[in-house]
Each structure stands twice: as C-alpha cells, then as structure tokens.
C-alpha positions as CSV (number, residue, x, y, z in Angstrom):
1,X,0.0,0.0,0.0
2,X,3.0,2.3,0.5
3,X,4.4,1.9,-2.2
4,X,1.3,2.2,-4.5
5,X,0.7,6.0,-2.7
6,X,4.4,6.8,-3.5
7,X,3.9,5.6,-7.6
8,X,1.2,8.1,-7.6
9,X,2.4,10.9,-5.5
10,X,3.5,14.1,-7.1
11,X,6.6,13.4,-6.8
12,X,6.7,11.2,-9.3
13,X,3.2,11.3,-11.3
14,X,4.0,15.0,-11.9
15,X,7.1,14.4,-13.7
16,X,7.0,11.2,-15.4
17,X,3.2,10.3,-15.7
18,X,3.8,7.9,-18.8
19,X,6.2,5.8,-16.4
20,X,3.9,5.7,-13.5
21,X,1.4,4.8,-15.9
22,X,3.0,1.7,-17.3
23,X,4.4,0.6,-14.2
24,X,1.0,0.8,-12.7
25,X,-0.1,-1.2,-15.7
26,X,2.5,-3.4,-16.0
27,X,0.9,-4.5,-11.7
28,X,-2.8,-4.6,-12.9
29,X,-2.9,-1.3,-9.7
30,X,-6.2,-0.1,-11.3
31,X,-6.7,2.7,-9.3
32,X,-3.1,4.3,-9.9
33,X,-3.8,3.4,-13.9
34,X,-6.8,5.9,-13.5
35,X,-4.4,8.7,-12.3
36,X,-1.8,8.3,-13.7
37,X,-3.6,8.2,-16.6
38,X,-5.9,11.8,-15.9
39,X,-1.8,13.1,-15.2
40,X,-0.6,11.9,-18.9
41,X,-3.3,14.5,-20.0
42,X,-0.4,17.3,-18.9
43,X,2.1,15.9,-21.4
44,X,1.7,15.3,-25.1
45,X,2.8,11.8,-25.5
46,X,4.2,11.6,-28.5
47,X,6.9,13.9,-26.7
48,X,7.3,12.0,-23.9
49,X,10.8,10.2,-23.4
50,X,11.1,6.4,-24.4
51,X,11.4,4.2,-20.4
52,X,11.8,0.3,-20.1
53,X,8.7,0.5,-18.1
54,X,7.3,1.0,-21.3
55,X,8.1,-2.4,-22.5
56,X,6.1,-4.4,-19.9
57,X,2.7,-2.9,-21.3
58,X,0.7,-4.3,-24.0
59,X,0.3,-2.3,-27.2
60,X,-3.4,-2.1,-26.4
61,X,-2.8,-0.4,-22.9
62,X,-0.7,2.5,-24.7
63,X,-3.6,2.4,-27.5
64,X,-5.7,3.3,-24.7
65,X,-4.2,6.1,-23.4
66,X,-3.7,7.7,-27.2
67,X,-7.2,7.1,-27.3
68,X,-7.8,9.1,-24.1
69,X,-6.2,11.5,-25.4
70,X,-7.1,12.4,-28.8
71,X,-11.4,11.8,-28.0
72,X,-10.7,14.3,-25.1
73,X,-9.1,16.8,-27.3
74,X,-11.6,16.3,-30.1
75,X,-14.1,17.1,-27.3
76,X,-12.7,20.4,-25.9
77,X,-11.6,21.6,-28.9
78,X,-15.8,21.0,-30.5
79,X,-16.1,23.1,-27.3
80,X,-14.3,25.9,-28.7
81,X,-16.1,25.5,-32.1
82,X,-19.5,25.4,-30.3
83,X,-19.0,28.4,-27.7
84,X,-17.8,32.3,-28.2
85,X,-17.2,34.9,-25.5
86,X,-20.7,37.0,-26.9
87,X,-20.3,39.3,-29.2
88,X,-18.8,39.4,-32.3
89,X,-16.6,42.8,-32.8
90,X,-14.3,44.3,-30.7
91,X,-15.7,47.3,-28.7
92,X,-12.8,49.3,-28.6
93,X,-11.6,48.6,-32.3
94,X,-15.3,47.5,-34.2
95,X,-13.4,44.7,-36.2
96,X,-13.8,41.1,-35.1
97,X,-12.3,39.8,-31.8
98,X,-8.7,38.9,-33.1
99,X,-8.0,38.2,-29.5
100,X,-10.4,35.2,-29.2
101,X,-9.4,34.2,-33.3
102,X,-5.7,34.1,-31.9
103,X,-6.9,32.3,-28.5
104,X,-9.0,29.8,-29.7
105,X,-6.5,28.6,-32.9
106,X,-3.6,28.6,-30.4
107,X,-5.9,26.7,-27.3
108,X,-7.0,23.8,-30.0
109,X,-3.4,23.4,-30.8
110,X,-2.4,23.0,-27.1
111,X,-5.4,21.0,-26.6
112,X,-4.6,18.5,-29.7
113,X,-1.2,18.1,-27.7
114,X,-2.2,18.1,-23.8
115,X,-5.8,17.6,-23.5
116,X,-6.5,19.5,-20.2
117,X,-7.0,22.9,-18.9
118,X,-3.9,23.4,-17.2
119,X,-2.5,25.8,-19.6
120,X,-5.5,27.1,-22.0
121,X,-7.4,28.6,-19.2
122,X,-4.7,30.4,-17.1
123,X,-4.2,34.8,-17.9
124,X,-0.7,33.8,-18.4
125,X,-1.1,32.3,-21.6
126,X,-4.8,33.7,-22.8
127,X,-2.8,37.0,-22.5
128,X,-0.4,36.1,-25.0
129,X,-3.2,36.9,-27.6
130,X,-4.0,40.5,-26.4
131,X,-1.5,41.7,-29.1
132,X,-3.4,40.5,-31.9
133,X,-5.6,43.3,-31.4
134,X,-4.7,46.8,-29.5
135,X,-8.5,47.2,-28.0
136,X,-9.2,43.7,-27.2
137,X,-6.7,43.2,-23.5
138,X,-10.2,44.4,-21.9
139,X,-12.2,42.1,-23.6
140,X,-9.9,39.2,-22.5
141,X,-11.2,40.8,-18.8
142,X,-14.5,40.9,-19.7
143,X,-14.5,37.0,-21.0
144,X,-12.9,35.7,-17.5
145,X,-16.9,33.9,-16.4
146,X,-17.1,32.6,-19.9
147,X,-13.4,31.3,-19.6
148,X,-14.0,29.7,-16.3
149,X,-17.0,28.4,-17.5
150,X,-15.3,26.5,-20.5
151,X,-12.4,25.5,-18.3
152,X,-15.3,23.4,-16.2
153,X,-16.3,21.9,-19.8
154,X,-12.9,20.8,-20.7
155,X,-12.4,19.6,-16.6
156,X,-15.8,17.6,-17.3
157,X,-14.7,15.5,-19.8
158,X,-13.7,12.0,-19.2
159,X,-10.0,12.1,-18.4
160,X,-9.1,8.5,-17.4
161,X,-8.9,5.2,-19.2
C-alpha cells in the first residue's frame, strides 16, 4: 500500500506520468492506472521520453491512453467550435475579436497536444493573444466567467482510461 501511494504521488506522477502509468499497468494497480492516466493528460505523448517501463505494457494499454487523449481533445476543442465569449466585434476597435481568433487557434493546438486545462485557461497564456488586437486586453477581462466556464467543460470531460 505504501508503495502504490508513493507511484502516484506528485513526486513522481507529476514528472514522469507515462512511467507511472506503465508501471501501474505493468501491476494490474487499477486505481493508480486511472491517475496516472488523468496526469498523462499534462504531457503530449508523442513527446514523452522512451522508459523500459514502457516495455512491460501491452500495445493495447498505450492504445488506450492515445485514445484518451485524442477523444478528449476532439471534445474540448468541438467546445471551442461550439461556444464564443458574446459578441462578435471588438468594442474598442469595431473589427472582429482577433483576440479570441488568436486564443482559440492557439488553445485547439495546445489541446490537440495536452488535453487538459492546465495551460488554456490560465491569464498567463490567454494574455499572450491581447496583441493581436490593441483594443481587445479588456475584452480578455471581460470574457474571464465565460473562460471559467469553459475551463469546467474541458475539466468535465472523461480524463481516465
């Protein structure tokens, strides 16, 4: 039992979530498939550095996780397709919200990559998309409830094998 909470404890999950993943496979540990599984969301996989952990799964365990992966991306990025911040134009500028055009591209890349909300949803990076348009940093502001509420869409969506 000790040693199953240390697998999955930050420590290690955190930083090498494709390891703890396969060695948790490797021991049929169910419960630290599941998150170690939801921690793999953080890390695009196909990224990930080759471990001899790796060897001791079956092809269809690693299938599963890809498939994780790219039906939760698919899903939060159809989010993105489906949902807008209101509005159409720019207040400040009257031309249409380059902000979100540069945010939402850039978020269904990130997503298509690392399926979760870590990154897509924090001011940090939305920011990053204020200079596509001079009038729109206050928009960004103004879309912070629709943001959240899109980060809960993306956190709803099944994130374990």
């Amino acid at each position: 039992d000790h040693l199953r909470k240390l697998l999955v404890s930050p420590t290690f999950v955190e930083t090498a979530p494709l390891r703890v993943f396969a060695i948790a496979e490797r021991f049929a540990l169910e419960d630290e498939v599941k998150i170690a599984s939801r921690h793999t969301l953080s890390s695009n996989l196909l990224d990930s550095p080759l471990s001899d952990d790796l060897k001791h799964i079956t092809a269809y365990s690693y299938q599963q996780l890809l498939i994780l992966h790219r039906n939760r991306a698919q899903a939060a990025q159809l989010l993105f397709d489906r949902h807008t911040p209101g509005g159409d134009y720019c207040e400040k500028c009257a031309h249409e919200k380059r902000w979100w055009v540069d945010y939402k591209r850039r978020a269904k890349e990130e997503l298509a990559m690392r399926p979760t909300s870590d990154v897509v949803f924090s001011m940090k990076w939305a920011s990053k998309s204020v200079s596509a348009c001079t009038g729109c940093g206050g928009n960004i502001l103004k879309a912070m409830p629709y943001m959240e509420m899109m980060k809960q869409r993306v956190d709803a969506l099944p994130s374990t094998i």
